[in-house]
Jmol script that loads the backbone (N, CA, C; Angstrom):
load data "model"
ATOM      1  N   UNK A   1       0.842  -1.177   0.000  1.00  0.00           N
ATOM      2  CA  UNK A   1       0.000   0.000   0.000  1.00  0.00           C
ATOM      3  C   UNK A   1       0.892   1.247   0.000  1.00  0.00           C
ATOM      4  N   UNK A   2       0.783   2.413  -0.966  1.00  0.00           N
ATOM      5  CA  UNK A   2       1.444   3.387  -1.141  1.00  0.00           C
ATOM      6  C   UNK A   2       0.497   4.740  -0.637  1.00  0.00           C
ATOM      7  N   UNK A   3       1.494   5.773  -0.663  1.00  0.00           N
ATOM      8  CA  UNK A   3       0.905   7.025  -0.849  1.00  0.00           C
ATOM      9  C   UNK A   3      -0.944   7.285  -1.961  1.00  0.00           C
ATOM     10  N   UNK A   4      -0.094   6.477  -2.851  1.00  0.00           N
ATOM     11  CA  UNK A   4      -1.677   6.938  -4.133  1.00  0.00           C
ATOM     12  C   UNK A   4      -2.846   5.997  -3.730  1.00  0.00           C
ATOM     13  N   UNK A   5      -2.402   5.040  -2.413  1.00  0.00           N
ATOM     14  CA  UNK A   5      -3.600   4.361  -2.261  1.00  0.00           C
ATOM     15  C   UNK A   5      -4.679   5.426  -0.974  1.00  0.00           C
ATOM     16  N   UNK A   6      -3.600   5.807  -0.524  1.00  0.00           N
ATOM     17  CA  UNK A   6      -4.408   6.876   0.244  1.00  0.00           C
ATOM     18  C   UNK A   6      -4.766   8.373  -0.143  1.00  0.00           C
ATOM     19  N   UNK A   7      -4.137   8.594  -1.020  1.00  0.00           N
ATOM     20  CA  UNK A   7      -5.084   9.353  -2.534  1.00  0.00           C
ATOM     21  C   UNK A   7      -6.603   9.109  -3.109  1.00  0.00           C
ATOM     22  N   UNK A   8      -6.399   7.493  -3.090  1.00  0.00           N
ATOM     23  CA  UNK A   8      -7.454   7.163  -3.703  1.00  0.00           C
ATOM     24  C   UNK A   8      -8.407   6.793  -3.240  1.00  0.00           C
ATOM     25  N   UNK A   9      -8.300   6.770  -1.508  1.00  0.00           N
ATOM     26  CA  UNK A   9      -8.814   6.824  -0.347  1.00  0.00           C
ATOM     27  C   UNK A   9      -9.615   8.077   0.055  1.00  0.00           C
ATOM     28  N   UNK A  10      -8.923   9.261  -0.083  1.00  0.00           N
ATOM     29  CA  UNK A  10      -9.286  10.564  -0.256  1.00  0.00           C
ATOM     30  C   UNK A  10     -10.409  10.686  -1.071  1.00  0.00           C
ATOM     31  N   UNK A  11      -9.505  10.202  -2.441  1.00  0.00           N
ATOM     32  CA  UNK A  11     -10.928  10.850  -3.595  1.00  0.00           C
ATOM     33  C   UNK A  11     -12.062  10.417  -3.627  1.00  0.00           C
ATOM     34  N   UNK A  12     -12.025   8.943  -2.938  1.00  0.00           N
ATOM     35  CA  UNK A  12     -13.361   9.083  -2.501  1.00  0.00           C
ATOM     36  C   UNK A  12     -14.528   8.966  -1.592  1.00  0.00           C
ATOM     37  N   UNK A  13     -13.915  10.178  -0.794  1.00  0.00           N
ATOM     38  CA  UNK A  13     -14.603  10.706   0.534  1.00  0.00           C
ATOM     39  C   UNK A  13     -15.135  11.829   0.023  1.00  0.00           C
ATOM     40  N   UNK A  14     -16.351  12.176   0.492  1.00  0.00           N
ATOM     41  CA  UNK A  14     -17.011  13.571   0.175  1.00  0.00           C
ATOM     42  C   UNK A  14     -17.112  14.343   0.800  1.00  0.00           C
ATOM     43  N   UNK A  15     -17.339  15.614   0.500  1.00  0.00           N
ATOM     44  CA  UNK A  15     -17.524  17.162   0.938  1.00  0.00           C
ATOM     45  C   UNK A  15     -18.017  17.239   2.220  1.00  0.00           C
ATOM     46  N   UNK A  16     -17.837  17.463   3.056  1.00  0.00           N
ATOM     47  CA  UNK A  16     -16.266  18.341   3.912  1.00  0.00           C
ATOM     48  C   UNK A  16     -15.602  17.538   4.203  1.00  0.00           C
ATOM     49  N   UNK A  17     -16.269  16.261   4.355  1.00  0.00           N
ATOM     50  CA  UNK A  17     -14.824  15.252   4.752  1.00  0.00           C
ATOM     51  C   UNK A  17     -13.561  15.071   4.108  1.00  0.00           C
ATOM     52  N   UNK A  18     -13.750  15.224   2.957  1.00  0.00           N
ATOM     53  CA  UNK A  18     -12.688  15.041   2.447  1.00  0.00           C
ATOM     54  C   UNK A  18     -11.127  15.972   2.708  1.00  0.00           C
ATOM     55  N   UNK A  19     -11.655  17.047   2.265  1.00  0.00           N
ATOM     56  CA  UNK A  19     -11.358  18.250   2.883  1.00  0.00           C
ATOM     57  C   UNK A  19     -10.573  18.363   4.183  1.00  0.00           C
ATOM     58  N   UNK A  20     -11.231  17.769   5.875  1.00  0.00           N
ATOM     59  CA  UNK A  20     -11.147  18.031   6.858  1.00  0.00           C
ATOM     60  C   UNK A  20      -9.956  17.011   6.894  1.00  0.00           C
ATOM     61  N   UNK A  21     -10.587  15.561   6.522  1.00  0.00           N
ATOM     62  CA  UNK A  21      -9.196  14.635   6.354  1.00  0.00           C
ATOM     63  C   UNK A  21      -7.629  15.233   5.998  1.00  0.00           C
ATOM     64  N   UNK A  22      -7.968  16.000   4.444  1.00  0.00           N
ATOM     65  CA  UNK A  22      -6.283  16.239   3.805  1.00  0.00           C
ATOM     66  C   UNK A  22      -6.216  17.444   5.125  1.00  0.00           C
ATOM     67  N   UNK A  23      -6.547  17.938   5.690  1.00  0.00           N
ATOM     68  CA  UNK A  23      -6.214  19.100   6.054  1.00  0.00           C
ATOM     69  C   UNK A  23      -5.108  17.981   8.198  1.00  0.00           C
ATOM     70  N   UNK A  24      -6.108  17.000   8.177  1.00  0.00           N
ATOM     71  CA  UNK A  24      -5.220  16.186   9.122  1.00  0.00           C
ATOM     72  C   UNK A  24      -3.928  15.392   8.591  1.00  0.00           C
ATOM     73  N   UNK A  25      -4.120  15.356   7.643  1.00  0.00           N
ATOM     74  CA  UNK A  25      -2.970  13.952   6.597  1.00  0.00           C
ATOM     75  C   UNK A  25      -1.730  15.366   6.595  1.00  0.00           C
ATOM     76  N   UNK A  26      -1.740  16.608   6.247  1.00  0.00           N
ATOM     77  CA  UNK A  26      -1.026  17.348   5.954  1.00  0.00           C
ATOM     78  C   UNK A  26      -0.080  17.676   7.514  1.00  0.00           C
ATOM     79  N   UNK A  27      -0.967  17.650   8.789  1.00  0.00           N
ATOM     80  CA  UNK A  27      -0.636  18.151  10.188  1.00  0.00           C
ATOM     81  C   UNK A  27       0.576  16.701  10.244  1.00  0.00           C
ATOM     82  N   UNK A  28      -0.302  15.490   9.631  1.00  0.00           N
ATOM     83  CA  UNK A  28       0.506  14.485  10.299  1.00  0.00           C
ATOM     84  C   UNK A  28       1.752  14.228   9.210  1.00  0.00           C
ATOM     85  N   UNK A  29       1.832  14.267   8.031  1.00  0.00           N
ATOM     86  CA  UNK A  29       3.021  14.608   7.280  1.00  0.00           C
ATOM     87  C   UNK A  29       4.049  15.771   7.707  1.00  0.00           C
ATOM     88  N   UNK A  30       3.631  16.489   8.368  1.00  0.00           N
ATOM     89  CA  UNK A  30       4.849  17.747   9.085  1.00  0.00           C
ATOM     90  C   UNK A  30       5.415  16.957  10.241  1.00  0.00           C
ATOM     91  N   UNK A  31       4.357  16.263  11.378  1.00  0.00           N
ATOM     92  CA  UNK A  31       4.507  15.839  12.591  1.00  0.00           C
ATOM     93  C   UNK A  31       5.281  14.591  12.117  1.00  0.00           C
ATOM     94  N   UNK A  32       5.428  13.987  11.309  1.00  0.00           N
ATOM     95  CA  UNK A  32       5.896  13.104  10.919  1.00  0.00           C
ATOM     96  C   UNK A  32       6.243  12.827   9.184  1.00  0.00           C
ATOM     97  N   UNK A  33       7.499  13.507   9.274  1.00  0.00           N
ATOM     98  CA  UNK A  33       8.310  13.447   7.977  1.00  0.00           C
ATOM     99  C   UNK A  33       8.787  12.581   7.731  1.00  0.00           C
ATOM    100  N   UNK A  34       9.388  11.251   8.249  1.00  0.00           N
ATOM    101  CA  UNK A  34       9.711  10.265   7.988  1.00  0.00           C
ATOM    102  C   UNK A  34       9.061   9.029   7.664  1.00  0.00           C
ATOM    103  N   UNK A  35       7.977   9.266   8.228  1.00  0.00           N
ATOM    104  CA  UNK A  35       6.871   8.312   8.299  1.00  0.00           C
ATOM    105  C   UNK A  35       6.680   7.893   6.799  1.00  0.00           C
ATOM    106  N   UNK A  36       5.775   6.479   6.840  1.00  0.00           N
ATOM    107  CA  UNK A  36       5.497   5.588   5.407  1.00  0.00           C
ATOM    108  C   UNK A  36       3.929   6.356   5.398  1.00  0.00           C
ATOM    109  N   UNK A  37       3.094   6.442   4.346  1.00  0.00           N
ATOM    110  CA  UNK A  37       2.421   6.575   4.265  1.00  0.00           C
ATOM    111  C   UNK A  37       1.262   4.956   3.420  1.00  0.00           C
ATOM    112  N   UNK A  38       0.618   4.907   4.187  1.00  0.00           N
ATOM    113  CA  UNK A  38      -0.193   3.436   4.122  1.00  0.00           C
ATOM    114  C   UNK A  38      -1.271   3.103   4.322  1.00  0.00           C
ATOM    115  N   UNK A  39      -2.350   1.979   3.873  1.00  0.00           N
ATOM    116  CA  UNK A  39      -3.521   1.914   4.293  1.00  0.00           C
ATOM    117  C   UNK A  39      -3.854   1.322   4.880  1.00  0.00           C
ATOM    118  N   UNK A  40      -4.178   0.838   6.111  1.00  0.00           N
ATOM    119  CA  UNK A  40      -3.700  -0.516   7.562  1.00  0.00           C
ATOM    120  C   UNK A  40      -5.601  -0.459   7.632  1.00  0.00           C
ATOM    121  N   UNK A  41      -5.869  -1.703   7.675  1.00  0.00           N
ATOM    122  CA  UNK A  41      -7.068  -2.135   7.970  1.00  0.00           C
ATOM    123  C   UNK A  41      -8.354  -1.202   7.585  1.00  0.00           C
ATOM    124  N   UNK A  42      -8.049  -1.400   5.928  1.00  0.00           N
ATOM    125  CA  UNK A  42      -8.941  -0.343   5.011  1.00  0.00           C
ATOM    126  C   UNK A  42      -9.113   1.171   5.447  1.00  0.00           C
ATOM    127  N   UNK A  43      -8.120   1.382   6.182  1.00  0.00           N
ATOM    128  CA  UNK A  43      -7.718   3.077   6.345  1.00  0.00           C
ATOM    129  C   UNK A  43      -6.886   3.676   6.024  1.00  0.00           C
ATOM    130  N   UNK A  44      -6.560   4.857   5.864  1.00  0.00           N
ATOM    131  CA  UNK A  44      -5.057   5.338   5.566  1.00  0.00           C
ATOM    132  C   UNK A  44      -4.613   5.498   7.332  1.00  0.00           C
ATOM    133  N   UNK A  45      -3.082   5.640   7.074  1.00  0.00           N
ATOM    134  CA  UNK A  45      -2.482   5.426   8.296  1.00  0.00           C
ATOM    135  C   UNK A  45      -0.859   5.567   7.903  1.00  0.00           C
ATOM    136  N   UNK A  46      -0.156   6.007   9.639  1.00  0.00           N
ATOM    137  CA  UNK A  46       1.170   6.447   8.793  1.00  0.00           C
ATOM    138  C   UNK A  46       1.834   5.625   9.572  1.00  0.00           C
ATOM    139  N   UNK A  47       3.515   5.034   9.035  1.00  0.00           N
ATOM    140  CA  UNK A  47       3.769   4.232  10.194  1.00  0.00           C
ATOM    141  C   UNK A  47       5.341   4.588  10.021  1.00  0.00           C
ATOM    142  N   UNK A  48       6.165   4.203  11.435  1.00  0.00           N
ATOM    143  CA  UNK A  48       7.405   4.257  11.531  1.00  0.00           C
ATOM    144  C   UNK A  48       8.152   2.930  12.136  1.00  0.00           C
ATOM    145  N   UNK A  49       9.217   3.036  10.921  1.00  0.00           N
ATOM    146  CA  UNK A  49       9.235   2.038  11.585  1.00  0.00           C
ATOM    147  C   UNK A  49       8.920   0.598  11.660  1.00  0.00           C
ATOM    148  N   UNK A  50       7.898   0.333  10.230  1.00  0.00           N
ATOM    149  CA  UNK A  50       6.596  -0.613  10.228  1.00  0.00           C
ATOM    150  C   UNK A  50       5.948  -0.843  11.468  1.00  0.00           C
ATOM    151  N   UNK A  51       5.735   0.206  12.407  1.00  0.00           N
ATOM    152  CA  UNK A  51       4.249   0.299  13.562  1.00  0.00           C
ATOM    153  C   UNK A  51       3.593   1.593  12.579  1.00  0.00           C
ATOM    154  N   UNK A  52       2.757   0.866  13.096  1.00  0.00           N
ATOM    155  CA  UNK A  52       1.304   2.497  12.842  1.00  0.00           C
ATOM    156  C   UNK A  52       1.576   3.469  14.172  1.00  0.00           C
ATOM    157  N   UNK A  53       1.616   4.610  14.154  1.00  0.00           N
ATOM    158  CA  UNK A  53       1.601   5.390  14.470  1.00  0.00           C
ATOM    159  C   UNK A  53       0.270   6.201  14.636  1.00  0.00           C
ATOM    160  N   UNK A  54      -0.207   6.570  13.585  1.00  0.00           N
ATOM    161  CA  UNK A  54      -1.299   7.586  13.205  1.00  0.00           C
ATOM    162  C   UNK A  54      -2.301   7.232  12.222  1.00  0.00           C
ATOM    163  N   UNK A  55      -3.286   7.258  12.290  1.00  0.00           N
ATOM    164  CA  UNK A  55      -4.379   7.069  11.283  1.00  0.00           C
ATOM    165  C   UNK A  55      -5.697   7.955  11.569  1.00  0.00           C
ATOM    166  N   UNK A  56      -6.771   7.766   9.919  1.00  0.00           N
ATOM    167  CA  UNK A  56      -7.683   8.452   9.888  1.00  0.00           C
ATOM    168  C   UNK A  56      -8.620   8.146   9.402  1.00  0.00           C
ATOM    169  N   UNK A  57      -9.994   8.016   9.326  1.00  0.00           N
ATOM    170  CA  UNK A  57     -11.044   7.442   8.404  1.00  0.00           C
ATOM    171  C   UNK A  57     -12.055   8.477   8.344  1.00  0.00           C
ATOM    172  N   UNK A  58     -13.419   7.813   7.809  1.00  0.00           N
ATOM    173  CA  UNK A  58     -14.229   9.184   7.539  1.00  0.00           C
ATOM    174  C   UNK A  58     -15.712   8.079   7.556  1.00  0.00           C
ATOM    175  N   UNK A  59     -16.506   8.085   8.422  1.00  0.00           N
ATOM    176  CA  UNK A  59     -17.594   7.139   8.495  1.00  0.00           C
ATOM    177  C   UNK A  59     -19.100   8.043   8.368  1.00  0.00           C
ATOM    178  N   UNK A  60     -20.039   7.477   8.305  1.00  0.00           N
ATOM    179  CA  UNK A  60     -21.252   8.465   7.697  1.00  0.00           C
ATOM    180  C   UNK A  60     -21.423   9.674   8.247  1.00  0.00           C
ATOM    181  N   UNK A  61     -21.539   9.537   9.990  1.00  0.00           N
ATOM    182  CA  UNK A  61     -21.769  11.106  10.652  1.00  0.00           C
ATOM    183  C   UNK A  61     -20.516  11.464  11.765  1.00  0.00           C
ATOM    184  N   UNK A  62     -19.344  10.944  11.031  1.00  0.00           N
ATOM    185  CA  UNK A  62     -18.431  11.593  11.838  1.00  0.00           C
ATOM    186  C   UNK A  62     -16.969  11.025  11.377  1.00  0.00           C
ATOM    187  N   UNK A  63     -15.527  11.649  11.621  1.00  0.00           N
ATOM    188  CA  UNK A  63     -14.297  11.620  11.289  1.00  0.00           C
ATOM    189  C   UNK A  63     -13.513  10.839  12.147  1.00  0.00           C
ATOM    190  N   UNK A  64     -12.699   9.602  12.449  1.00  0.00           N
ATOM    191  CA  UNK A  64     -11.741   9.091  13.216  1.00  0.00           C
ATOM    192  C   UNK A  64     -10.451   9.479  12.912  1.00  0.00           C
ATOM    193  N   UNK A  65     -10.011   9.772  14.486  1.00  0.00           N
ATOM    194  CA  UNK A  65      -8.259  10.158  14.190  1.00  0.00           C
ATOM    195  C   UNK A  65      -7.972   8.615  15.297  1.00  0.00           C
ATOM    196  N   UNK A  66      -7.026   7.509  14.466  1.00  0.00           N
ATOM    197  CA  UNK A  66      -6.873   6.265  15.005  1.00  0.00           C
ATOM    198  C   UNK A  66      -5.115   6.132  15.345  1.00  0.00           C
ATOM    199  N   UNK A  67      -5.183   6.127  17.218  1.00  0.00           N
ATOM    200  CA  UNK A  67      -3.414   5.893  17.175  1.00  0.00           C
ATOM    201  C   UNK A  67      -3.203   4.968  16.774  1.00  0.00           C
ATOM    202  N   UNK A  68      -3.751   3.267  16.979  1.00  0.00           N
ATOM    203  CA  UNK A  68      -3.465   1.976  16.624  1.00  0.00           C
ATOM    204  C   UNK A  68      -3.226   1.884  17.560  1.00  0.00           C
ATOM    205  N   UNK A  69      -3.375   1.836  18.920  1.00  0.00           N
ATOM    206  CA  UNK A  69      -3.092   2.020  19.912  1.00  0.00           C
ATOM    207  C   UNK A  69      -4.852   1.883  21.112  1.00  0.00           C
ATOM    208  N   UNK A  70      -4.535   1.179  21.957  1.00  0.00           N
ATOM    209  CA  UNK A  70      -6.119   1.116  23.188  1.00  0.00           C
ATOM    210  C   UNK A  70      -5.682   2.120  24.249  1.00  0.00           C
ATOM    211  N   UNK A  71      -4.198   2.967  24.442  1.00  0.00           N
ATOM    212  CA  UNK A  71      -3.863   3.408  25.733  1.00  0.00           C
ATOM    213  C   UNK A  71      -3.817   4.764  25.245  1.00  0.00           C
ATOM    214  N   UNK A  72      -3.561   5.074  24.139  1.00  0.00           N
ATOM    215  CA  UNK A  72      -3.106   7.003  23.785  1.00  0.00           C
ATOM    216  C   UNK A  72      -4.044   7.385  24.332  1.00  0.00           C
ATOM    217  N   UNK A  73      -5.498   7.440  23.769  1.00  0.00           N
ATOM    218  CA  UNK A  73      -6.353   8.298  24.014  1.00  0.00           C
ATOM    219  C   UNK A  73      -6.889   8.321  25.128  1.00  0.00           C
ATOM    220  N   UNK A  74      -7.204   7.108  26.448  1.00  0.00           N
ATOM    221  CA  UNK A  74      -7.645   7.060  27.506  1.00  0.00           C
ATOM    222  C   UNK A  74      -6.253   7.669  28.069  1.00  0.00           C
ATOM    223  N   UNK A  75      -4.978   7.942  27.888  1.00  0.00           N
ATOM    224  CA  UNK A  75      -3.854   8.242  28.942  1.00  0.00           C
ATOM    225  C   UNK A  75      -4.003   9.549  28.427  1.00  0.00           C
ATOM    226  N   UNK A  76      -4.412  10.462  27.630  1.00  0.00           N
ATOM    227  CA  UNK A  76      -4.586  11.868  27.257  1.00  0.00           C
ATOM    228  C   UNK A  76      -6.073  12.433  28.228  1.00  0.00           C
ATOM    229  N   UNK A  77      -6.644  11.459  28.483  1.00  0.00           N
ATOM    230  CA  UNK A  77      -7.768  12.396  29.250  1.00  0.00           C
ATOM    231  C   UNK A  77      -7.986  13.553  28.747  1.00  0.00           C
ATOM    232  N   UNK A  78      -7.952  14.350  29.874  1.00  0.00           N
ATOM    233  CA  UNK A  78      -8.596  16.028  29.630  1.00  0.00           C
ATOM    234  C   UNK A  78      -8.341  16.834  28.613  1.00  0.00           C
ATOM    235  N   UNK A  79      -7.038  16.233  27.879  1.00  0.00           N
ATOM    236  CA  UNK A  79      -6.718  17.251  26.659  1.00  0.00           C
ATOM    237  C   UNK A  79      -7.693  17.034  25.974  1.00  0.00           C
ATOM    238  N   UNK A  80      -8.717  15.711  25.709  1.00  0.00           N
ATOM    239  CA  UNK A  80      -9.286  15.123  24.629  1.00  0.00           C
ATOM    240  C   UNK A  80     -10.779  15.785  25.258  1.00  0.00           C
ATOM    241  N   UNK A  81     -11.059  16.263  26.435  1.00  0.00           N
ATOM    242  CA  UNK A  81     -12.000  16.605  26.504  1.00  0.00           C
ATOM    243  C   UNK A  81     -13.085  16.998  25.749  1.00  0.00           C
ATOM    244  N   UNK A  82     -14.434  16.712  25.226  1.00  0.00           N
ATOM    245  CA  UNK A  82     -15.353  16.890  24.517  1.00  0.00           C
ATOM    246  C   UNK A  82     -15.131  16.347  23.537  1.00  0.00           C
ATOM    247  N   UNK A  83     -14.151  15.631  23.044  1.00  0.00           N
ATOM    248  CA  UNK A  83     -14.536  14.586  21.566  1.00  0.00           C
ATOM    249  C   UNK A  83     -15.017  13.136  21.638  1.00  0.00           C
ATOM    250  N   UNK A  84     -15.685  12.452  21.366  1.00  0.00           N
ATOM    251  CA  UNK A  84     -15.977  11.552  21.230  1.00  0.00           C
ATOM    252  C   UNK A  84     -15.043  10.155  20.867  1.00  0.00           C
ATOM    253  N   UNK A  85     -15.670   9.212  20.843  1.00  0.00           N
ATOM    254  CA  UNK A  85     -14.786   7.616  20.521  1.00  0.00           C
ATOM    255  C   UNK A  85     -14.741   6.203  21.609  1.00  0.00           C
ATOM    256  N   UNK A  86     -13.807   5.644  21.437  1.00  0.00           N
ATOM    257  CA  UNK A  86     -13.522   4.749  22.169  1.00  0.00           C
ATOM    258  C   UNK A  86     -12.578   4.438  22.268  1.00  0.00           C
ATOM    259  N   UNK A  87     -11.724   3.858  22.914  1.00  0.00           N
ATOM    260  CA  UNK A  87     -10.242   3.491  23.588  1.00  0.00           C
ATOM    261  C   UNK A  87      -9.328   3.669  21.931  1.00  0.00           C
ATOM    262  N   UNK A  88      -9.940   3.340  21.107  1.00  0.00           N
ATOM    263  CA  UNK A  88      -9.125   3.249  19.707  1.00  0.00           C
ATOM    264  C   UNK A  88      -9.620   4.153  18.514  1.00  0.00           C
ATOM    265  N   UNK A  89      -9.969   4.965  18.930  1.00  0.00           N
ATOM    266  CA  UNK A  89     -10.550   5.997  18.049  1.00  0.00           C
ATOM    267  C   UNK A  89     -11.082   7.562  18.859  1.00  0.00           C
ATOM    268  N   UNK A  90     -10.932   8.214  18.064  1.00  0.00           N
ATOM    269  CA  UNK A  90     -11.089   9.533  18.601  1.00  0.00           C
ATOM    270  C   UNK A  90     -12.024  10.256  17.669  1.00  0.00           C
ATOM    271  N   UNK A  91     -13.482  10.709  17.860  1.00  0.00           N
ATOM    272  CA  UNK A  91     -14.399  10.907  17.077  1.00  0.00           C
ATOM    273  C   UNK A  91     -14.595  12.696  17.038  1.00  0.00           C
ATOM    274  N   UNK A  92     -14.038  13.005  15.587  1.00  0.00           N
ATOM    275  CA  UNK A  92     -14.562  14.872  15.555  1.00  0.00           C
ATOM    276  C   UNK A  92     -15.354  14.339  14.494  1.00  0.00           C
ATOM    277  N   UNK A  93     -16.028  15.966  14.591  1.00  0.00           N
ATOM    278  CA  UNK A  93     -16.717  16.459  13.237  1.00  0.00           C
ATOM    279  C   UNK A  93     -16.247  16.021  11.834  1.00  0.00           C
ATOM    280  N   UNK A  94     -17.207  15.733  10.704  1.00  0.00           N
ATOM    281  CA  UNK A  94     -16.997  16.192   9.608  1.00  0.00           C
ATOM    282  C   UNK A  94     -16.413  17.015   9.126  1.00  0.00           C
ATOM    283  N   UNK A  95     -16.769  18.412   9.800  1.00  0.00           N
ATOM    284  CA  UNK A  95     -16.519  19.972   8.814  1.00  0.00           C
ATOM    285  C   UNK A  95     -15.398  20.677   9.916  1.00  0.00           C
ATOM    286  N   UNK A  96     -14.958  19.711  11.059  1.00  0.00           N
ATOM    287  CA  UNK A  96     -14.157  20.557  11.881  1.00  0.00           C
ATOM    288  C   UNK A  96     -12.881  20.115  12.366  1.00  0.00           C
ATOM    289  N   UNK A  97     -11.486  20.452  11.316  1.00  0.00           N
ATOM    290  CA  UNK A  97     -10.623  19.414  11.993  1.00  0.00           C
ATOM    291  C   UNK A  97      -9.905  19.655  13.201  1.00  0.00           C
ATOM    292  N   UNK A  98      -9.542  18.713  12.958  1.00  0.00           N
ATOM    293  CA  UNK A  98      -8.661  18.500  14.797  1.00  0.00           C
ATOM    294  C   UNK A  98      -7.579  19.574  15.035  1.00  0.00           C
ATOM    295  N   UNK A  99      -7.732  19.909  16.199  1.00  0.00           N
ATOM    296  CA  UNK A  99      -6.003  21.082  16.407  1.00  0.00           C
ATOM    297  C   UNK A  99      -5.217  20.702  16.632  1.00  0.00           C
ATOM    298  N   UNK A 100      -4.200  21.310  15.786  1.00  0.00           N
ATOM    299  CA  UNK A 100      -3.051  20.636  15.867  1.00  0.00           C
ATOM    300  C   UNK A 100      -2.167  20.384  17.271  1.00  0.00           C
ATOM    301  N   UNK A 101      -2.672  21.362  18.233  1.00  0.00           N
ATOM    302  CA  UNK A 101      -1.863  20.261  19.372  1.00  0.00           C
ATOM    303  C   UNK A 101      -2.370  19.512  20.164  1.00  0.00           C
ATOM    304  N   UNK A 102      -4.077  19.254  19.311  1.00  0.00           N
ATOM    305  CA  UNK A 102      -4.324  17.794  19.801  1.00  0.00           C
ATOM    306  C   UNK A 102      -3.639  16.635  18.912  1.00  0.00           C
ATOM    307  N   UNK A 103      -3.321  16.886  18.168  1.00  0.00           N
ATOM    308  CA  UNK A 103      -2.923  16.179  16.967  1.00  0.00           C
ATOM    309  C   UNK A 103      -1.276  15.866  17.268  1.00  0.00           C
ATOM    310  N   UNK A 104      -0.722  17.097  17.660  1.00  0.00           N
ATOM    311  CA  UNK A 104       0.797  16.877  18.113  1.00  0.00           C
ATOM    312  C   UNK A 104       0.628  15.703  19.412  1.00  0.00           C
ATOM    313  N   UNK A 105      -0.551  15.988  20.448  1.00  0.00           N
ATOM    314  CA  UNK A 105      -0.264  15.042  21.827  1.00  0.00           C
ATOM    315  C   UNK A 105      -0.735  14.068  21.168  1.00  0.00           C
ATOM    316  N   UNK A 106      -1.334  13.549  20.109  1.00  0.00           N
ATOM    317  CA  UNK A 106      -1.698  12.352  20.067  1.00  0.00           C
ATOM    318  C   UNK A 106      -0.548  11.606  19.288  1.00  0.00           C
ATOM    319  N   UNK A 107       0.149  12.285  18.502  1.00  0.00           N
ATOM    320  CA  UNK A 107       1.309  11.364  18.054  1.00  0.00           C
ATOM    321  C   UNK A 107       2.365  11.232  19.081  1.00  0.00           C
ATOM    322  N   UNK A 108       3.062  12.183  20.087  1.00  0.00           N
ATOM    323  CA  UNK A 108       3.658  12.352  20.978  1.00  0.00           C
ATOM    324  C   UNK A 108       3.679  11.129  21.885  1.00  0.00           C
ATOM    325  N   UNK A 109       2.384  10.928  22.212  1.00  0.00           N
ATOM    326  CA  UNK A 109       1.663   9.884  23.266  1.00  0.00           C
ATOM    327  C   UNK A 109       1.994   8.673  22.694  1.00  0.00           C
ATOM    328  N   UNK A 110       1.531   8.437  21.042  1.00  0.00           N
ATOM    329  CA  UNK A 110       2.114   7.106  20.517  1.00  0.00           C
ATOM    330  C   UNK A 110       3.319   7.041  20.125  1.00  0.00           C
ATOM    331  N   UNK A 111       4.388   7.527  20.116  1.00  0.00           N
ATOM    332  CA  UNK A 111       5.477   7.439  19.533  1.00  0.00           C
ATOM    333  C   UNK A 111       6.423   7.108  21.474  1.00  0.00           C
ATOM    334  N   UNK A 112       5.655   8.004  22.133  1.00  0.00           N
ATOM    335  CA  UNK A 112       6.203   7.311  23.397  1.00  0.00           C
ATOM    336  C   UNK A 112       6.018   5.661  23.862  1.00  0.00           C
ATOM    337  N   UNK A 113       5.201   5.339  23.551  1.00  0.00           N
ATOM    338  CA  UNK A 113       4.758   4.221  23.869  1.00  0.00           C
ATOM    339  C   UNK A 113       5.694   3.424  22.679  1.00  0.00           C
ATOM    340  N   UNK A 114       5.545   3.494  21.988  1.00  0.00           N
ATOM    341  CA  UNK A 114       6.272   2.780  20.985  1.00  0.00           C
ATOM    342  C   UNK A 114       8.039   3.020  20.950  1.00  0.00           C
ATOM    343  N   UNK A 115       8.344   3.954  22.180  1.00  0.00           N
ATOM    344  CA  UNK A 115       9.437   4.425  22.587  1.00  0.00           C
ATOM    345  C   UNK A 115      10.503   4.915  21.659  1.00  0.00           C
ATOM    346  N   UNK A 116      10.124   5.914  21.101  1.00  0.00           N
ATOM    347  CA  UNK A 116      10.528   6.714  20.010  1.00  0.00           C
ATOM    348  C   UNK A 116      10.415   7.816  20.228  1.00  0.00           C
TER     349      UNK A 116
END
end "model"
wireframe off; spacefill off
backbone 0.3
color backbone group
């Protein structure tokens, strides 16, 4: 799985999602320049290393930001305050993406764990 598969992943997600996605894929390409870019369990997702690191999907009424990971997001607590999900997913808006230094603690958090 390459870069153009998560292109082609993109293209076809629709309006605003699509959108809100490249606008996270771009935070996590800065936050992670080295990283592979890949599609891990019909998602795009970035990995170092061959671990996943970071991932993202786009489901009918709402956006996942996925560490690959059951501990990031329950050990972030309060930063994550008011978003939605479950131990392995982190649920925003469609039309509203994530900030980037939620986005920085959430790779931070997995790259610790993965002790990097």
């Amino acid at each position: 799985m390459t870069v153009e598969d998560v292109d082609r992943y993109l293209a076809g997600v629709d309006e605003p999602k699509r959108s809100t996605l490249e606008h996270l894929r771009r935070i996590l390409r800065a936050l992670l320049p080295d990283a592979e870019e890949c599609i891990s369990y019909g998602m795009p997702a970035f990995t170092v290393n061959g671990k996943a690191v970071a991932g993202f999907a786009a489901f009918k009424n709402h956006l996942s930001y996925l560490p690959h990971s059951g501990s990031t997001i329950p050990g972030l607590g309060a930063e994550l305050a008011g978003y939605g999900g479950t131990k392995g997913s982190l649920h925003f808006p469609v039309d509203e993406p994530l900030p980037e230094d939620i986005v920085r603690a959430l790779v931070a958090a997995r790259l610790r764990e993965l002790d990097r």
